[in-house]
ZAMARGU-4260 file (C-alpha; in steps of 0.2 Angstrom, whole numbers, plus 5000, padded with zeros to 4 digits):
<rodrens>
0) 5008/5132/4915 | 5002/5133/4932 | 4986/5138/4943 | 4983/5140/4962 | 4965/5139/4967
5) 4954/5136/4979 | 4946/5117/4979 | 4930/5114/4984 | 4926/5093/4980 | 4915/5082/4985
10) 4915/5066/4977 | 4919/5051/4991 | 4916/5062/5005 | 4923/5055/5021 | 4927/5061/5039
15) 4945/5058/5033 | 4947/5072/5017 | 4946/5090/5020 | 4933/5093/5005 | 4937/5111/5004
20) 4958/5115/4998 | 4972/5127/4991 | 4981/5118/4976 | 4995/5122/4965 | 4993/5114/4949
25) 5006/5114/4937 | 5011/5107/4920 | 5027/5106/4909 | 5026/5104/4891 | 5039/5089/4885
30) 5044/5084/4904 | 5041/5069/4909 | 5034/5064/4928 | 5052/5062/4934 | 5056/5081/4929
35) 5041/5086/4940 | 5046/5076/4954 | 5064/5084/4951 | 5057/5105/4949 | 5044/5100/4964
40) 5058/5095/4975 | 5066/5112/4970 | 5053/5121/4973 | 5047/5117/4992 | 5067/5115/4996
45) 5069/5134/4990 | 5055/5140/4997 | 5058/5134/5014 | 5074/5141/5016 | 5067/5157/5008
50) 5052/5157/5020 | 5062/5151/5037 | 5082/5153/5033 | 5083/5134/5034 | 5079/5116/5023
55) 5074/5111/5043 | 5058/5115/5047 | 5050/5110/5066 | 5031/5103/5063 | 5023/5100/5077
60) 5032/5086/5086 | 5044/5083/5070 | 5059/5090/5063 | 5056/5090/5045 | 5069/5093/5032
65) 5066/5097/5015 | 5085/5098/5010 | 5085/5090/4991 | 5086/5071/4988 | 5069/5065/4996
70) 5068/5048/4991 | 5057/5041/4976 | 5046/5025/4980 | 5035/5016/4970 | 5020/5012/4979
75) 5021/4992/4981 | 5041/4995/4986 | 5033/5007/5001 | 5019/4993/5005 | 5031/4978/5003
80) 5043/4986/5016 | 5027/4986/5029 | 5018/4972/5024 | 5031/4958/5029 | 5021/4944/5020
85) 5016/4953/5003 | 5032/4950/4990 | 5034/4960/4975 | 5024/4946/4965 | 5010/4943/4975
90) 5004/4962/4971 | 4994/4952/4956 | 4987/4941/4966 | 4970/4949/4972 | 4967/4936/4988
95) 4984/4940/4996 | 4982/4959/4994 | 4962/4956/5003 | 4968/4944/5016 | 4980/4959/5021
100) 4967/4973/5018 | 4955/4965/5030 | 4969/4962/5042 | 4968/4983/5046 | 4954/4986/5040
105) 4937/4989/5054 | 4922/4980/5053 | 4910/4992/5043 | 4925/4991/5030 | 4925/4972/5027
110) 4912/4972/5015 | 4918/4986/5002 | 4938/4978/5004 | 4927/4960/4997 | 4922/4968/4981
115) 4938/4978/4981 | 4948/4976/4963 | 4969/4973/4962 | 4973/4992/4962 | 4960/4999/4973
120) 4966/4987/4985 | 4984/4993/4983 | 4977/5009/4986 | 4969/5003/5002 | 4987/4994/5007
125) 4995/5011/5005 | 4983/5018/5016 | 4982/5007/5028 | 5003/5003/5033 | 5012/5018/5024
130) 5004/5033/5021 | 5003/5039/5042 | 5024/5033/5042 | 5027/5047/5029 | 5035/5061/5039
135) 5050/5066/5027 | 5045/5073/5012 | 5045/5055/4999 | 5038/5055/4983 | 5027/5039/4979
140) 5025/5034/4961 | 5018/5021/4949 | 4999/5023/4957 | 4989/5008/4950 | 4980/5011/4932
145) 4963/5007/4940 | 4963/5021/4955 | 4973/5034/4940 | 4963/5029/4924 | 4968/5045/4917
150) 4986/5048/4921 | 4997/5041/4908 | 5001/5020/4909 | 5018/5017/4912 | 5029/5011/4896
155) 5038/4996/4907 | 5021/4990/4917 | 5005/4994/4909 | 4997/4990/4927 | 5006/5005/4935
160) 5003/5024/4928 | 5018/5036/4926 | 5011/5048/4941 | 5019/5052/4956 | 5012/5063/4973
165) 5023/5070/4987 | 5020/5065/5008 | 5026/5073/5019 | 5020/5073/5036
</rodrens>
């Protein structure tokens, strides 16, 4: 089942989200996240050789190539390997993941990042060190349950949801 559509939202407005958007929406019954992630990757890789002859694609000052394999990150992997002092276990602990929040964050942020819960400040994390450094196409996955409370939970870790999205630059 799918849909493309125009996008018009505005909850959280920002200077930093383009309210109005094209989206392709689509769902598959029995599949599981993975299979998306697997027919996603299909789909763009074909359709870039279809559109330009080749899986390279020149985008603005990068050379973006959307041959298949693009690599599968769950989100506090991708912050661990750009915050050098967070370690896999300290993603629990809510003081370590603020100390490093505020550390990149501006001043009219400070006080929103102090009432900030555990996954929202993941969230932030991943805004803050990762998301900008994404210029092949790489899935992230295993969002926090509190910024996806209505993606599926994950079966091995409760805390993390079975959802994935796709960066690329």
């Amino acid at each position: 089942v799918y849909e493309i559509n125009r996008n018009f939202r505005n909850e959280g407005v920002s200077t930093r989200h383009n309210p109005e958007f094209t989206m392709l929406e689509f769902y598959q019954a029995y599949a599981t996240y993975e299979d998306l992630m697997d027919l996603t990757e299909q789909m763009i890789s074909e359709a870039a050789v279809a559109v330009t002859g080749s899986s390279v694609v020149k985008y603005g000052e990068h050379t973006i190539d959307f041959k298949k394999g693009w690599p599968r990150i769950p989100m506090t992997e991708a912050i661990s390997a750009k915050v050098n002092d967070l370690t896999p276990g300290d993603f629990g602990n809510v003081e370590k993941l603020r100390a490093a929040a505020l550390r990149k964050a501006e001043e009219k942020d400070k006080a929103a990042i102090s009432t900030m819960n555990t996954g929202e400040l993941i969230g932030l994390l991943f805004e803050q060190y990762v998301e900008h450094t994404l210029i092949q196409p790489t899935f992230i996955s295993q969002f926090p349950v509190e910024t996806s409370p209505l993606a599926r939970r994950n079966d091995a870790n409760p805390a993390v949801t079975d959802r994935f999205e796709l960066f690329c630059a």
